[in-house]
C-alpha positions in Angstrom: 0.0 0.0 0.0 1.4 3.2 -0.8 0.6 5.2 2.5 2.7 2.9 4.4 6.1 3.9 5.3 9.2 1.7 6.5 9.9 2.0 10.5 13.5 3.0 10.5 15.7 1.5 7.7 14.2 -1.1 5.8 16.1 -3.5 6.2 17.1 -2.2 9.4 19.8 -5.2 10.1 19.2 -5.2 14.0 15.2 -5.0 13.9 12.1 -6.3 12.1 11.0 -4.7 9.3 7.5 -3.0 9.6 6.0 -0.2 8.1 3.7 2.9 9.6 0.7 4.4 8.2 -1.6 7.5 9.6 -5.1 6.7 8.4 -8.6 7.8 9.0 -11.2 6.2 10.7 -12.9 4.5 8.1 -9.6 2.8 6.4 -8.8 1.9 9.7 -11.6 -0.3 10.1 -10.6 -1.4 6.4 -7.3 -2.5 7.6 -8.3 -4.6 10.2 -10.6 -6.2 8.6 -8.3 -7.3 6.0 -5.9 -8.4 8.2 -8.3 -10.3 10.4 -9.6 -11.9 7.1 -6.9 -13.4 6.0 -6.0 -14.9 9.4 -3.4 -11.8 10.9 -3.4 -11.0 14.4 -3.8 -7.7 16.4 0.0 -7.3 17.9 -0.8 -4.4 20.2 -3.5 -1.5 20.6 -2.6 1.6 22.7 -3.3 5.5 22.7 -1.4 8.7 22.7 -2.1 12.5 23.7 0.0 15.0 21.6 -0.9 17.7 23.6 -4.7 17.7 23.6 -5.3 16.0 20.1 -5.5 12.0 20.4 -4.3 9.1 18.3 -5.2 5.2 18.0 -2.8 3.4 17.2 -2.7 -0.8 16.3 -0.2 -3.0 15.8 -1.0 -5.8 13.2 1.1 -8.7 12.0 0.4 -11.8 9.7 3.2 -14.3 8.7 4.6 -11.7 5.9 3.9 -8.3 7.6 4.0 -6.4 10.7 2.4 -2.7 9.9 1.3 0.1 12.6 -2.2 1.8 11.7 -2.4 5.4 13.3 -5.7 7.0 13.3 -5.8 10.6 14.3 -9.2 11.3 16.7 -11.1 14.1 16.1 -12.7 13.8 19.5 -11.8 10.7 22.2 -14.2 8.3 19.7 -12.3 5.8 17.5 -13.8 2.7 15.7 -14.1 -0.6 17.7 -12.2 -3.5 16.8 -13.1 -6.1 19.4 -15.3 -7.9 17.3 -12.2 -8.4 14.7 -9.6 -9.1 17.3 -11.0 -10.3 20.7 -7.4 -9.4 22.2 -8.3 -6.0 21.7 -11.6 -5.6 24.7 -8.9 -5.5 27.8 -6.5 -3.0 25.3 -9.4 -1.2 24.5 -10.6 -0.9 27.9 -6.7 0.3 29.2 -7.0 2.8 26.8 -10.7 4.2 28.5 -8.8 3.9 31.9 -5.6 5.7 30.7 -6.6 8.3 28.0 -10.5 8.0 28.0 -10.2 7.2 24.5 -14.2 5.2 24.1 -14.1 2.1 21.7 -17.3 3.4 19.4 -19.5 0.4 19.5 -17.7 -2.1 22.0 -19.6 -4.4 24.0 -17.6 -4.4 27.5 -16.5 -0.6 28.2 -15.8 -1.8 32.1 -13.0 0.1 34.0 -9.6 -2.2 33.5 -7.0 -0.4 35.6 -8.3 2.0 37.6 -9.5 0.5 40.7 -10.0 3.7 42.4 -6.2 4.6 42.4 -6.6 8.0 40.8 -9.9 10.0 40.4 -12.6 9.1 38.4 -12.4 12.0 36.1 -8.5 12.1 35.2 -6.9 10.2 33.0 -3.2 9.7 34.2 -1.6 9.6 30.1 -2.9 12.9 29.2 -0.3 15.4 29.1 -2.3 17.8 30.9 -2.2 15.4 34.0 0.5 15.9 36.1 1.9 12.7 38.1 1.8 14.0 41.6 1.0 12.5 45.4 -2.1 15.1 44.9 -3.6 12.5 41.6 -4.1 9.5 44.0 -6.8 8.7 46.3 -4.9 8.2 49.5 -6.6 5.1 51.8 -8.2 7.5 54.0 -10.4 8.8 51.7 -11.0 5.4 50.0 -12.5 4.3 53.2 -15.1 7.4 53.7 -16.0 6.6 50.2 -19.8 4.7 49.7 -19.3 1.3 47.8 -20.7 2.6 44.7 -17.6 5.1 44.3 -15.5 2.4 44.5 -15.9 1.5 40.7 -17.8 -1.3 41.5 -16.8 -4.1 39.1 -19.7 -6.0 37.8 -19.1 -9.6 37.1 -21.2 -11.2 34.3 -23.3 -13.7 36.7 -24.2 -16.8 36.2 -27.2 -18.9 37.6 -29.0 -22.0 37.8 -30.3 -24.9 40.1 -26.6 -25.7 42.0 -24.6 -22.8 40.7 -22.8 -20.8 42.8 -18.9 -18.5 43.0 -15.6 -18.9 44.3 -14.1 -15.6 44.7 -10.1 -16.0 44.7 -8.0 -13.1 45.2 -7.0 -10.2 44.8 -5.0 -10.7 47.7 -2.9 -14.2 47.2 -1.1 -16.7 50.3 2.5 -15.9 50.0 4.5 -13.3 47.5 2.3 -14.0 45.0 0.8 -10.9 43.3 -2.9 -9.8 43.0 -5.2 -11.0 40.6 -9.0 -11.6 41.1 -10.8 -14.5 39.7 -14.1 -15.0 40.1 -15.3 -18.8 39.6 -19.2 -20.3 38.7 -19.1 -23.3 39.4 -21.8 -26.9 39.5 -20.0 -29.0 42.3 -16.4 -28.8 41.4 -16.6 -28.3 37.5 -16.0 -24.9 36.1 -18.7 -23.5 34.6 -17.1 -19.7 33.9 -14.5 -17.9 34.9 -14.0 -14.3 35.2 -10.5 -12.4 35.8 -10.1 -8.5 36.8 -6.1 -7.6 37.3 -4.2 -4.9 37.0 -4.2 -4.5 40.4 0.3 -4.1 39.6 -0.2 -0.9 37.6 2.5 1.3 38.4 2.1 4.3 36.0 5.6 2.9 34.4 3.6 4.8 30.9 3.8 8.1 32.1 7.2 7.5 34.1 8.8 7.4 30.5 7.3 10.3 29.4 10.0 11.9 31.9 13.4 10.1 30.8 15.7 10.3 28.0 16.5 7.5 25.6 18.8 6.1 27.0 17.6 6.6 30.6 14.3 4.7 29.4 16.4 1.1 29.1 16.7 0.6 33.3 12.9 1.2 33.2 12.5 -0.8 30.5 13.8 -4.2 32.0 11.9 -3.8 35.2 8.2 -3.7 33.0 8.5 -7.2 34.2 11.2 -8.5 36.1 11.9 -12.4 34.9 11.6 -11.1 31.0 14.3 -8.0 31.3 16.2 -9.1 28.2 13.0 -9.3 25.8 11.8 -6.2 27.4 15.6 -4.6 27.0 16.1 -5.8 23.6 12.3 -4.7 22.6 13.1 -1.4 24.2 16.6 -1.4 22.3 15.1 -2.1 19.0 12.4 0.7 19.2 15.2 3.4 20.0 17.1 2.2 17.4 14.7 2.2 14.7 13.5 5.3 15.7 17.2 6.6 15.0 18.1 4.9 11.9 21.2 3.3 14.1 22.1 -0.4 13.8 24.0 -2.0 16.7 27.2 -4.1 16.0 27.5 -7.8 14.6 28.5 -8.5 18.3 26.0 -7.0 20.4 23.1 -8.5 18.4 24.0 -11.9 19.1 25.5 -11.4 22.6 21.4 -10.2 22.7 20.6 -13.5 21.5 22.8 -15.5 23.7 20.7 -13.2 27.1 17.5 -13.8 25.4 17.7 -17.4 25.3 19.3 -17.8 28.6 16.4 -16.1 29.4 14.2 -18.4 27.9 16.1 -21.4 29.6 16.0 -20.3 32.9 12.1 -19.5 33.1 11.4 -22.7 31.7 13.4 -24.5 34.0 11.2 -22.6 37.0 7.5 -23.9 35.5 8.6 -27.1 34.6 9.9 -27.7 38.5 6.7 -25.7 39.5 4.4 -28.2 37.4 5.7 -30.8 38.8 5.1 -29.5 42.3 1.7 -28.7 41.5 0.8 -32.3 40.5 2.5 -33.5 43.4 6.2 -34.7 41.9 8.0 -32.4 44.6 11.5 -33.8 43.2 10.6 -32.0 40.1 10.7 -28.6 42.1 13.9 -29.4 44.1 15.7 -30.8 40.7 14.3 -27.9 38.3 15.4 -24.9 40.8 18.7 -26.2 41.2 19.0 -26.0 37.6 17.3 -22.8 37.5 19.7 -21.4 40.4 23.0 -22.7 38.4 22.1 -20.8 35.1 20.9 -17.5 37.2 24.5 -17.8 39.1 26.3 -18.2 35.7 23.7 -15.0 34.2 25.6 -13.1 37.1 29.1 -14.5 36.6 29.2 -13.6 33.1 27.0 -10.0 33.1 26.8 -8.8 36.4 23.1 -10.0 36.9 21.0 -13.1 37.5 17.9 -11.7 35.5 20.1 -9.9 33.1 18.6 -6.6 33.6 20.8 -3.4 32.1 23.0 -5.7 30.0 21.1 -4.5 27.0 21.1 -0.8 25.9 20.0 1.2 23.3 23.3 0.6 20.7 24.0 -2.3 21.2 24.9 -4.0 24.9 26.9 -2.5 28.1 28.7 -5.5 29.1 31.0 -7.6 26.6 31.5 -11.4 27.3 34.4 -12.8 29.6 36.9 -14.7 27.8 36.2 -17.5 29.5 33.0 -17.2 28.8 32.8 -19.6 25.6 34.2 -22.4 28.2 31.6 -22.3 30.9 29.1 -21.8 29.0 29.3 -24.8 26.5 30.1 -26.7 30.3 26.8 -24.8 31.4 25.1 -26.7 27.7 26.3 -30.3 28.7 25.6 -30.6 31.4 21.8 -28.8 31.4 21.1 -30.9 28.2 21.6 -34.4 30.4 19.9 -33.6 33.3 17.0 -32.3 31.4 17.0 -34.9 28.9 17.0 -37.3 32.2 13.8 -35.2 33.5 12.0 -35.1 30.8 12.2 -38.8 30.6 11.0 -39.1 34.4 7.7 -36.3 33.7 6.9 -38.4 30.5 7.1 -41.8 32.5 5.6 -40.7 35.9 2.3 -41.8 35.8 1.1 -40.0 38.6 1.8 -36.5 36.3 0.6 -37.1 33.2 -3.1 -38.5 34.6 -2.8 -34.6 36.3 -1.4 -33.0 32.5 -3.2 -35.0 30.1 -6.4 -33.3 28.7 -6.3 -30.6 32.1 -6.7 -26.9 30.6 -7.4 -27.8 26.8 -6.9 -25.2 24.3 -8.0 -26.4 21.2 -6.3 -25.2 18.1 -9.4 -23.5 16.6 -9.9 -21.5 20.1 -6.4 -20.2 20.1 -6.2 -18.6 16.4 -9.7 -17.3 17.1 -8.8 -15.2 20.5 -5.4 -14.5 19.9 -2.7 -16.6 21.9 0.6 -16.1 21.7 3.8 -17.6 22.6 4.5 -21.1 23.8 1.1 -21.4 24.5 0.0 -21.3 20.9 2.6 -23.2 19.6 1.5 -25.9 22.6 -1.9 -25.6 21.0 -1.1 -26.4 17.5 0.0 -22.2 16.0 3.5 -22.3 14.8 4.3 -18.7 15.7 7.7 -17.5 16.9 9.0 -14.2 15.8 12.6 -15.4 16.0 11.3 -17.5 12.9 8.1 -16.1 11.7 9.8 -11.8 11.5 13.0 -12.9 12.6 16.2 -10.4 12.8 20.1 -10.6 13.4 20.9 -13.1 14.3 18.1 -15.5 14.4 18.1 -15.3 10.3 21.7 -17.0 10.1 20.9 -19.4 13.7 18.0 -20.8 11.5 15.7 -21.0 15.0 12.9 -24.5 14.9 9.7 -23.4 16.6 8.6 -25.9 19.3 4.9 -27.2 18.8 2.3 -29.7 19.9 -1.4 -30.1 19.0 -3.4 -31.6 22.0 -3.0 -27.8 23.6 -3.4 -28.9 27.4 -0.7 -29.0 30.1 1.3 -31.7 29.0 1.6 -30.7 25.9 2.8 -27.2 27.4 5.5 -28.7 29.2 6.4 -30.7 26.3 6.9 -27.7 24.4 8.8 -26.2 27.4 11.1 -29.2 27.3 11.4 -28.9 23.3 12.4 -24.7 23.6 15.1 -25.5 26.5 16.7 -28.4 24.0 16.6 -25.7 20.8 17.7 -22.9 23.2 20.8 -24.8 23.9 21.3 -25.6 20.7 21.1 -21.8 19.7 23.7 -20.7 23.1 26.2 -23.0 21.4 25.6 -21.6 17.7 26.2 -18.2 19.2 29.0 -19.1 21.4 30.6 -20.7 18.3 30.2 -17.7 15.7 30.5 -14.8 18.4 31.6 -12.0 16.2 34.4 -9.9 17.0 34.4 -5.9 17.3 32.7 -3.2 19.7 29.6 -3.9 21.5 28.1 -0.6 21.0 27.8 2.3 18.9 26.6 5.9 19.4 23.4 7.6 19.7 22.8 10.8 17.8 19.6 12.5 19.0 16.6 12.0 16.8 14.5 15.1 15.8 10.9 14.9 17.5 8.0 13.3 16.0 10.3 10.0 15.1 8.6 6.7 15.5 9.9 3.5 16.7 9.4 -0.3 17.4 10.6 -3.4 18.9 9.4 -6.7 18.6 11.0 -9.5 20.6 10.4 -13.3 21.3 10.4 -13.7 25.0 10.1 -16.8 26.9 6.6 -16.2 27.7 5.6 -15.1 24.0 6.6 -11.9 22.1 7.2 -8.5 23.5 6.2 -5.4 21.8 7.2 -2.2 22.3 5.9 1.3 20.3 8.2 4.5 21.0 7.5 8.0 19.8 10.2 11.1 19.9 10.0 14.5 21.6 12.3 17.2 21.7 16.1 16.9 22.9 15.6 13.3 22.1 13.1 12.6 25.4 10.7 10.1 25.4 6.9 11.9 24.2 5.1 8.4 24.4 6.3 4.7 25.1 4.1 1.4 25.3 5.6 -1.4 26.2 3.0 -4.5 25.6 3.4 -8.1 27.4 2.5 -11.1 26.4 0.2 -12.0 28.9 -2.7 -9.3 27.7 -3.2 -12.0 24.7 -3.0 -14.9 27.0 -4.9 -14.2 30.2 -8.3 -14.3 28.5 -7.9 -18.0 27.2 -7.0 -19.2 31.2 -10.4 -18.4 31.2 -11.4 -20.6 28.7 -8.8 -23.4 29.3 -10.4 -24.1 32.9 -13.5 -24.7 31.6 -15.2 -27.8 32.3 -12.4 -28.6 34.5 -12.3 -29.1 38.5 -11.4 -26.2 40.6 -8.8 -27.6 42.1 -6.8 -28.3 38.8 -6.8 -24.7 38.5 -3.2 -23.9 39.7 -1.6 -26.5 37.5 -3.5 -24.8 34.4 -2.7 -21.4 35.8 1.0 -22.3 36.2 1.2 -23.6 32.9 0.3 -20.7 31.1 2.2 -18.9 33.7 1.6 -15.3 32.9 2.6 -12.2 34.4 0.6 -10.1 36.7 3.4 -7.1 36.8 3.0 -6.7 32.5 -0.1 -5.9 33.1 1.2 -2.0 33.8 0.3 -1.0 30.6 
């Protein structure tokens, strides 16, 4: 289409290659329908204030294309696209919460994020909002406030001879964080189940909108904590894009070799978690001591166990010990037995696989119609994997397999898990092997405002997008990072159905999503 324009160079070595398009509303609606017809997805939806005018803007990828649709409001209306993308009802709602930008035509217009934390009438993202103490509703005031002011959340009931709720949550046993989920149930089988989180929002949004470019990459890794190099690297990407500058050979792969240590190290965590949760507590013991030797190593090599400000906008800030090659082809052997061994006790163990087998089913049809992502889908028969699918140095030379299964219930999610663990040390050895020479970073020049930006990485949990846009003196004007887990909480709610209540930590865990990405 002629009105699209590349993001950044195209090819831009170090990124995917997308394209940006302002449009109005009615070729908006065009666009999505013909992506959603011919079986794209919605990557991302978000808003933006430029100072009292308001934009839309959508993310939208198919296995070709990744394009950004802008469309300028002429008052806080824009057309809905729920009914295209079901991903898009919780976005859509944020965007209410945040900006009071009103999906024209949406069925569920319910409050997402507030939950009384900031006044009913201001909407924290607008540039005429000022983040001060004075914007919050101290507790004091929440308590001499009636029910009814308390955005009052109502739940879709659901009723019937023998029906009746489970209300889980917010507040969790132990460190776990808040999340609500409200369960209608016959006896122990799941009839519906409803979720209301972002109960972790932490105005990390408008915190950008104060920090430079490269001030914006510590923030950037803490959006959620156990994904900091897909966060990092999205982050990095956007920047760079936004700047026309590509990073050196070496810094994209050492990005590659954090990314998929990453990777290893999370999945290392559920799969010990599952087991506990289906009552193999010799998983948990024999996974975290795994887990702990690879996040001792992460530290050892790049001065953090979750890897956070390794990656920077240029490239990386840390270069690779010389004896880094050594341990961590030692660190390969030796994970790839002991897994191997694992994976041959959680396939055997009879006791775990009557708990995995058919618990939390995602069919195949379910997941392209609502949206999942990650190793999820690919658990539940969708073979997408942006290191493969929109891949980027150096994923194009590594020549990354995407991990997938059909039956799309908890075994075959940590099958998949144990299939990305075996490819990701595969991949740590390619990189360690082929490790390019030279800097690890260039310079940034200042972009001029207005510039546009994005980053598009494949976590561990599924891929990470982030949208940047350009203000003066090279600041940060408007920056949405988007997690996985907005795609993927909505089919939990699916996956338990028909189920038992009490399998639902062992689905839950499996899909093990993040509460703290929900900021958004």
């Amino acid at each position: 289409m002629q009105e699209f324009s590349p993001i950044g160079s195209e090819p831009l070595s170090g990124a995917v290659v997308a394209r940006h398009a302002r449009v109005d509303a009615r070729r908006w609606r065009v666009c999505c329908e013909d992506f959603a017809t011919r079986g794209g997805r919605l990557v991302a939806l978000w808003g933006s204030d430029s100072g009292g005018s308001y934009e839309m803007h959508a993310a939208l990828a198919d296995a070709d294309d990744l394009v950004v649709l802008t469309v300028p409001l002429a008052g806080t209306a824009y057309p809905n696209i729920s009914d295209l993308f079901p991903a898009a009802i919780r976005m859509q709602r944020a965007a209410q919460d945040l900006l009071g930008l009103v999906a024209d035509g949406a069925a569920d217009t319910r409050k997402w994020l507030r939950h009384a934390a900031w006044p009913a009438d201001t909407f924290p993202l607008r540039k005429s909002t000022v983040a001060t103490e004075s914007q919050t509703i101290d507790n004091k005031e929440k308590n001499s406030q009636e029910p009814a002011a308390m955005d009052a959340y109502s739940f879709v009931q659901v009723s019937g001879d023998g029906v009746h709720e489970i209300p889980v949550g917010p507040v969790h046993a132990g460190t776990i964080e808040p999340g609500h989920f409200r369960f209608s149930i016959v006896g122990e089988r799941v009839l519906r189940l409803e979720e209301r989180l972002g109960y972790k929002h932490k105005g990390i949004e408008k915190r950008f909108e104060q920090l430079s470019l490269m001030e914006g990459a510590k923030l950037a890794a803490r959006v959620s904590g156990d994904s900091a190099a897909a966060f990092g690297w999205a982050y990095a990407m956007a920047v760079e894009s936004a700047v026309d500058v590509t990073p050196p050979p070496r810094a994209l792969w050492l990005r590659a070799l954090l990314l998929e240590r990453e990777r290893i190290a999370n999945h290392l965590g559920d799969l010990g978690f599952l087991g506990n949760d289906a009552g193999l507590a010799f998983g948990l013991s024999q996974f975290l001591i795994l887990k702990e030797d690879v996040l001792r190593l992460n530290q050892a090599l790049f001065g953090h166990r979750y890897l956070m400000d390794v990656i920077v906008p240029g490239g990386v800030a840390r270069d690779f010990p010389d004896d880094g090659v050594a341990r961590v082809r030692e660190e390969c052997a030796r994970l790839e037995e002991t897994v191997r061994r694992l994976n041959q006790i959680y396939d055997e163990h009879a006791g775990l696989q009557d708990r995995f087998a058919e618990c939390g089913r995602v069919t195949p049809e379910l997941a392209a119609q609502l949206g999942l992502i990650g190793q999820a889908a690919r658990a539940s028969g969708l073979t997408c994997d942006v290191r493969v699918t929109h891949s980027c140095v150096p994923y194009r030379e590594l020549e990354a397999k995407i991990a997938s299964h059909k039956a799309g219930d908890v075994a075959a999610r940590v099958a998949v898990r144990f299939a990305e663990i075996a490819e990701s040390i595969r991949l740590l050895r390619l990189i360690v092997d082929r490790l390019p020479l030279g800097d690890i970073a260039v310079p940034l020049l200042s972009p001029p405002a207005g510039k546009f930006g994005i980053g598009w990485v494949e976590g561990w949990r599924g891929d990470v997008f982030v949208a940047l846009e350009t203000g003066p003196d090279g600041r940060i004007v408007r920056l949405h990072p988007r997690d996985p887990s907005w795609h993927n909480w909505p089919l939990l709610e699916h996956a338990i159905l028909g189920n038992i209540v009490p399998d639902f930590p062992l689905i839950n865990k499996s899909f093990n999503l993040s509460y703290a990405g929900q900021d958004l």
